[in-house]
C-alpha positions, 0 to 999 in steps of 0.5 A: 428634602425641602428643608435642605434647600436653604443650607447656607452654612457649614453642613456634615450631612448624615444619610444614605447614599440614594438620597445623598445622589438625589439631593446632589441632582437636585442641587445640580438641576437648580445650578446651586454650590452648597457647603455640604460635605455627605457621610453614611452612618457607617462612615460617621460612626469609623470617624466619630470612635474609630475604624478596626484595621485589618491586621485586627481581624487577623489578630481576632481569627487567632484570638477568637478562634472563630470564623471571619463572619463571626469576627465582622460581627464583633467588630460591628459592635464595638463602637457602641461599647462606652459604658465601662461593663454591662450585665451581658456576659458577651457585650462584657466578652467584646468590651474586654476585645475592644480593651485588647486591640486598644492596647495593642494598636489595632483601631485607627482613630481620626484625631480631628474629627471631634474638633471638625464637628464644632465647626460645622452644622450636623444634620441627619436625613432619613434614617431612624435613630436607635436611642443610641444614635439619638444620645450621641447625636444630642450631643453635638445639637444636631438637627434630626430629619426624617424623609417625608412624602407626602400622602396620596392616595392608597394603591390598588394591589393586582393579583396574578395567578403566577410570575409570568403572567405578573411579568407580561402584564407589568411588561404591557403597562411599560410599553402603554406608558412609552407609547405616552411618552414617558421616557425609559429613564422616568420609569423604574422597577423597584426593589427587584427581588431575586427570584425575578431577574431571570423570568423578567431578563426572557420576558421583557427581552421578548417585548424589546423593553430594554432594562438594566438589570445585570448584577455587578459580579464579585471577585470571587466568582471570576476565574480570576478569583479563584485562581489568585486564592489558589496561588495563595498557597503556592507563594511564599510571599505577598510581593511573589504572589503579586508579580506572579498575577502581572505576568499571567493576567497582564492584560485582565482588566480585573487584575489591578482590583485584585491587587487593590484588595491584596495591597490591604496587606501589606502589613503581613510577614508570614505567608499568603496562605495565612491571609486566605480566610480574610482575602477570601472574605473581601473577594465575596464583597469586593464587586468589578464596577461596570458600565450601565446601560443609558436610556433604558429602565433602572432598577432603583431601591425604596429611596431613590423614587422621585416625584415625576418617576412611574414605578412598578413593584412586583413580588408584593408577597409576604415571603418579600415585604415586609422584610421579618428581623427575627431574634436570632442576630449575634446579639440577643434582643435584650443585649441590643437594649443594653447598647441602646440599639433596636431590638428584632421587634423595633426593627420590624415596626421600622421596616412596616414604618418604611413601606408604608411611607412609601406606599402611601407617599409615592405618586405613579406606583404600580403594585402586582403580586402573584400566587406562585413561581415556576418552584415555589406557592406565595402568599399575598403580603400582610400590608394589604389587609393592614393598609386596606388596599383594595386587591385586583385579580388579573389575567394575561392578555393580548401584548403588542408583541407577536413573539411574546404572544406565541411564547404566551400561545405555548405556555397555554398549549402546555397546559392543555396538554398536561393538565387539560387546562383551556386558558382563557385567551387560548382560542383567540391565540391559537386562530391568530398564530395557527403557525406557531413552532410548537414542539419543534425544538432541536436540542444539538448544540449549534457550536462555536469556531476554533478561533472563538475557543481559542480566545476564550481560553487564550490559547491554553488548554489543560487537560486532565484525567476528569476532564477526559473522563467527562470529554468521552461520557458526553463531549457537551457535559466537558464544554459545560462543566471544563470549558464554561465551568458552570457546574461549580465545586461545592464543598460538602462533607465528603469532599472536606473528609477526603481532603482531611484525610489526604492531608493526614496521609501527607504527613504521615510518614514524616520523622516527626509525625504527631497524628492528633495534631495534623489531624487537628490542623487539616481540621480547622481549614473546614467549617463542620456541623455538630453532627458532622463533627460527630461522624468526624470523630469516628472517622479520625479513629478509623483514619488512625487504624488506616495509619497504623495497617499502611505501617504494617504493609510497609514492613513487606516492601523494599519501596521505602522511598515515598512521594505525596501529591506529586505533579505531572504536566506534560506537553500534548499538541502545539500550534497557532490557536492552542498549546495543550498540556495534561496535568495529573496529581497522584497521591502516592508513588512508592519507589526502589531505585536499584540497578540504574532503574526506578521501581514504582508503584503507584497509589490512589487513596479513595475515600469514597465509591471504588471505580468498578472496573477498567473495562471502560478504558478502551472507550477513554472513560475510568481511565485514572489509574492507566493514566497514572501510568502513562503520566509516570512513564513519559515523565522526567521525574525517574530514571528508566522508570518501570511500575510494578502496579496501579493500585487504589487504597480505600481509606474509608471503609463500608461497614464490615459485617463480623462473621463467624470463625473470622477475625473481624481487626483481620477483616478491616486489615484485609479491606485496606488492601491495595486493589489493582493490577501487579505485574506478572514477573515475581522478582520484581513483585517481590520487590514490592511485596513480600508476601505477594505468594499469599499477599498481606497487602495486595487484594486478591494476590495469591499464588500457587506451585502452578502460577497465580490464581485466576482471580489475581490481577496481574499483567505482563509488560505488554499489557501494561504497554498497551494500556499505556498505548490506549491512555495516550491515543485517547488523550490526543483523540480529545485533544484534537477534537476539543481544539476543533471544538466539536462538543456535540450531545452524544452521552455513551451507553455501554451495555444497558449503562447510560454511563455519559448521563450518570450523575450529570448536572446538565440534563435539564439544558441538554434535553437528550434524545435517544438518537443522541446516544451512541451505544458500546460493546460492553467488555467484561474482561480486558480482552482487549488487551489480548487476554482474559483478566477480570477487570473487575476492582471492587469487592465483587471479585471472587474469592478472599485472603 
């Protein structure tokens, strides 16, 4: 770097952005004004050739017909296409992309860059050039440098036995070197690897040793995020999708970085929905700058270590250092030849290159590694046999930190405890801290007010049946999962078929319905597997048989009339910390509007686990159809609404065992029945069904010249009130409570069923103790409703068509 000091003349300075900081400091320091102008590699190449707009990814996701992280790699690679063909048939592939977005004006080119260059002197400063960059270089005389420290002495490597112990005894070396005055900011962590920030966040916070460490936190992870990629399928336009952001989140400081990424668009005609894979794609790069903390430890990368700094590397492991490049890149290694770039080998002997330079170059280095996490064994890196550093076991100890020697005092009673292990510091500690709170913990939630609630969800709350649902399982499962949302959707393969098939259905009954294209088209907005793609394809024909039997249902039924996915959102409470609304999306109402009445029966397709029973409403758990209900009735949507039914709809079906003397096209038929609860009065049942004496289409509905079957699920009027009654009274009861906050530990136990702790994700937060659960009567009818009708839903239920 000394060699940059005595620049006097025009300089285009190419290097990285740690050492083009360093080198600004440097200047600063020495109170010098140099005519250097800095650019990064990547920035150089976009100037040099050219930079891919965005309107070309958009034009490549439709002409590629690949996902966005295979278009960015095309789009990587175009530069180094000068030659006019190659041997590879895929460099030949993305010469002829670079040919077609040429011609149709897709690279933005910097017209004065080439007359720039001969005005300056180009020097490039710490990278390692590919015989490509090499060539192009060579070109314009430029001046090739690499980062150079000068040799010390090898480093002494400590073993620790796990991460804590690596931890506190890195956490006690920075406390003896402020006790010598070194200031905080000359110290530094380098080169944190992931599985470090949580353990060093607790332990360093113990030991009062302040650090920088906080990542800066993506667009798409914000709330604010998701809900802008959300409305992209709402909005018809980019300008409505934006004026809708400045009136809801005004006074959200992430909002003018949104729109900064949204105003890249602004070249789009169609609709926002079109951009979602592209915008999505920026908003996992695309970071919220924040504020770093002064006076205190960085965490810092390879090059920004300076001379006077005392480091510390942790996680000298194998599984870390040095990082492995394997041929598996969108490019094979033999096509990265072709270009004149490094091959995965060349890219390896660069990396060992690059630790060892620093390793034997860099003065004040403390290197640490341990066997093993809290989840995972580790290996000692390769660079201590190849380099010869001398390794040096070590053990935890004493810290000038009461708290942290009692966190350290209980880790050693665990161990003796569980295992029967006797640490070697355990006597003295245990004689020294003889009081320590061990095994004390108490596991209840110690709360937040109204008004805190109220300012984190500024002052609305939604509700809906799932919120509800996991509210009455446990009131501290909702506060995680509802109010913190730290349990975040995960796509998987079942949620992606539901929704394909939720689509389809969508569209099923429209005039023009061509069931291979929808299909097709729900497809594509989803990333499937070779062998998801295969379940697919079976479950695309069972979708079709499930398309053409509703076809046949509907010849039973005057209800021709149809709604799909439709919204309700009612008003619940109002005052001054909050206005609750519900919101419910039911995904098929079928209707008769006759006589100054609307007729309805209403349908929730499931292509997963039926729900049991309704025999939990009582208790406002597994209340979805009953809420259905409610949401129907007290809605605007109909005229003198009355519903006929609640019903599911299995969508896939479990595997049907062929039994003898039986049809089996039957028994698929008689598995896409509609499973649920009627209403007892045939004139109107009639009008839905048909056939209900002998249903073809509802489950377990028949009747006789004595009245219906015992095992038929039907209803009177006032039980469907009274279910109605039930729905409401649960969702103001949540209301109330969530309002006041009250979200204590209290999963329910109905019978023998911990219901509240089924299938939760929290257990290992909440750490429930019997005397947090609150205990049920089971029902096994719905008595009390006033009668005796088995609740039951699933195929359970007695007797068959």
């Amino acid at each position: 770097m000394d060699d940059l000091d005595n620049i006097i003349e025009p300089t285009l300075l190419i290097t990285t952005v740690p050492f083009k900081n360093q080198l600004l400091t440097k200047f600063s320091k020495k109170g010098k004004i140099v005519p250097v102008k800095f650019m990064t590699m990547e920035e150089f190449l976009e100037n040099y050739f050219f930079r891919v707009k965005k309107e070309a990814y958009f034009y490549l996701l439709k002409r590629e017909k690949q996902k966005i992280s295979i278009i960015e790699e095309v789009a990587k690679y175009l530069p180094f296409l000068v030659r006019p063909s190659y041997q590879s048939k895929k460099l030949n592939h993305l010469k002829e992309i670079l040919e077609d977005l040429e011609k149709n004006h897709l690279l933005e080119r910097n017209p004065y860059f080439h007359s720039y260059l001969e005005t300056v002197k180009v020097v490039v400063y710490g990278y390692q050039l590919a015989p490509f960059y090499q060539d192009l270089f060579r070109q314009f005389n430029a001046k090739i440098m690499e980062s150079k420290l000068e040799k010390k002495e090898m480093q002494t490597v400590y073993q620790f036995s796990d991460i804590e112990e690596e931890i506190g005894f890195v956490g006690g070396e920075i406390l003896h070197k402020i006790k010598e005055g070194i200031p905080l900011e000359k110290i530094k962590i380098l080169s944190l690897f992931p599985e470090y920030r949580n353990p060093i966040r607790r332990i360093f916070k113990l030991l009062h040793i302040p650090i920088d460490i906080e990542e800066e936190s993506k667009i798409f992870e914000t709330f604010l995020g998701k809900t802008t990629l959300k409305y992209l399928e709402e909005e018809e336009s980019l300008e409505k999708l934006v004026e809708r952001l400045k009136n809801e989140f005004s006074n959200t400081i992430e909002i003018d970085d949104i729109i900064h990424v949204l105003n890249e668009y602004t070249w789009h005609t169609g609709t926002p929905f079109e951009l979602k894979e592209l915008i999505e794609n920026d908003f996992k790069k695309v970071t919220f700058p924040r504020n770093h903390l002064k006076n205190c430890i960085e965490c810092v990368n390879l090059e920004q270590i300076e001379e006077d700094d005392y480091s510390f590397l942790l996680g000298f492991n194998q599984e870390n250092v040095p990082k492995v490049y394997k041929n598996e890149d969108f490019l094979s290694d033999s096509e990265k030849t072709e270009l004149g770039l490094f091959t995965s080998d060349e890219q390896n002997k660069v990396e060992k290159d690059t630790w060892k330079r620093i390793l034997s170059g860099t003065s004040h280095l403390t290197i640490t590694y341990k066997k093993k996490s809290a989840f995972n064994p580790y290996n000692p890196s390769l660079l201590i046999e190849e380099l010869n550093l001398a390794k040096k076991e070590m053990s935890s100890s004493y810290l000038d930190s009461n708290l942290y020697n009692q966190v350290l005092l209980a880790r050693y009673l665990d161990q003796l405890n569980k295992y029967g292990i006797i640490a070697r510091n355990l006597n003295q500690l245990y004689y020294t801290y003889s009081q320590v709170p061990y095994m004390t913990y108490r596991n209840q939630f110690t709360g937040i007010s109204k008004e805190e609630l109220s300012k984190y969800l500024n002052q609305k709350l939604t509700l809906s049946y799932s919120h509800i649902n996991n509210f009455y399982k446990c009131s501290f499962r909702y506060y995680l999962s509802n109010i913190l949302k730290i349990d975040p959707f995960e796509s998987t393969f079942s949620t992606n078929i539901g929704n394909v098939f939720h689509g389809v259905l969508e569209h099923s009954l429209e005039p023009n319905f061509d069931f291979d294209e929808t299909f097709r088209n729900e497809v594509e907005s989803y990333e499937f597997s070779d062998c998801e793609k295969f379940l697919l394809n079976k479950l695309r024909d069972e979708l079709f048989f499930d398309i053409e039997i509703l076809k046949k249902q509907k010849e039973h039924t005057t209800f021709q009339k149809e709604l799909h996915e439709e919204v309700f959102v009612l008003p619940i409470s109002k005052d001054e910390l909050f206005e609750t609304s519900f919101k419910g999306i039911v995904d098929k109402i079928m209707y008769l509007e006759e006589g100054g009445h609307t007729y309805l029966a209403i349908i929730d397709y499931k292509t997963g686990q039926l729900p049991t029973n309704l025999n939990h409403v009582i208790y406002g758990i597994g209340m979805q159809l009953p809420v259905y209900l409610y949401l129907v009735n007290h809605s605007k949507k109909f005229s003198s609404p009355k519903v006929v039914g609640i019903f599911l709809q299995r969508m896939i079906n479990k595997e049907i065992k062929r039994q003898r003397k039986k049809d089996y096209k039957a028994e698929r038929e008689n598995s896409l029945k509609l499973e649920g609860f009627a209403i007892d009065e045939e004139e109107l049942l009639e009008k839905f069904d048909d056939s209900y004496e002998n249903s073809s289409v509802i489950r377990n509905l028949r009747k006789t010249k004595n009245g219906f079957y015992a095992y038929s699920k039907v209803l009177n009027q006032e039980k469907f009130e009274k279910l109605e009654n039930i729905v409401e009274e649960k969702i103001k009861e949540a209301d109330g409570m969530i309002r006041n906050a009250d979200f204590k530990i209290n999963p329910k136990r109905i019978g023998k069923d911990l219901i509240g702790c089924q299938y939760c994700k929290f257990q290992d937060i909440c750490f429930r103790r019997e005397e947090d659960i609150v205990s049920f009567k089971e029902y096994k009818k719905l008595d009390f409703l006033g009668g005796e009708e088995d609740a039951e839903l699933d195929e359970g239920t007695t007797g068959s068509n």
